[in-house]
C-alpha positions in Angstrom: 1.2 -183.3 62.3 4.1 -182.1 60.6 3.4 -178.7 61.0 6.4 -176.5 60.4 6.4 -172.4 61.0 6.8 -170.3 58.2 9.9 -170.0 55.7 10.4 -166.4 56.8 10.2 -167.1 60.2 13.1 -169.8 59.6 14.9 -167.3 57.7 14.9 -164.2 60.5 15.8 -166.8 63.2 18.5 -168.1 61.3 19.8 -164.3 60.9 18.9 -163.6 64.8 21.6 -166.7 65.4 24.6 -165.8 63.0 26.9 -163.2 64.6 26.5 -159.4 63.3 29.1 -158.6 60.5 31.0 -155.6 62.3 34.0 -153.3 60.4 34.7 -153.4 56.6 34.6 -157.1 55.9 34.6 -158.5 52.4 31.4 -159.3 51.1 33.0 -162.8 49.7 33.4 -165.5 52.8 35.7 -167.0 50.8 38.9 -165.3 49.3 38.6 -167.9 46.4 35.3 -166.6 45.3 36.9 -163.2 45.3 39.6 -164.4 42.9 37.2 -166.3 40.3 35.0 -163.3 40.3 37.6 -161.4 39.4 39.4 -164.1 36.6 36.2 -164.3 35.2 35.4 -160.7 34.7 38.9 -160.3 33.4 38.4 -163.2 30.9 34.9 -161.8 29.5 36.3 -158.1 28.9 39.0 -159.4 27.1 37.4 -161.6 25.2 34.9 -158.7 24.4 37.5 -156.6 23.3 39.7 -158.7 21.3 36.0 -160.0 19.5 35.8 -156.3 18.8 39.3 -155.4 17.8 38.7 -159.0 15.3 34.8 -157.7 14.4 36.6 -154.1 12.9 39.6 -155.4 11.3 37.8 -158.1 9.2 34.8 -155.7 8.4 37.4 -153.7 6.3 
């Protein structure tokens, strides 16, 4: 009765409709994912190296 067709079949007609990405676009759709991303990375390697810096000054 409610019989629907498979997920993967959803998922490749989905893909057939959405228009083929062409040229060097971005991978991120949205430029403030791109932005976060790259805050975020920032803010974990610094973190990582001021831990460290804290971690070699204190162990002496």
């Amino acid at each position: 009765m409610f019989r629907r067709e498979p997920l993967e079949e959803r998922i490749a007609r989905r893909q057939a409709e959405l228009p083929p990405r062409t040229g060097r676009r971005s991978q991120f759709d949205q430029p403030a994912a791109k932005v976060l991303l790259i805050l975020l990375a920032a803010v974990t390697i610094a973190a990582h190296v001021i831990g460290g810096v804290l971690l070699a000054v204190w162990a002496h």
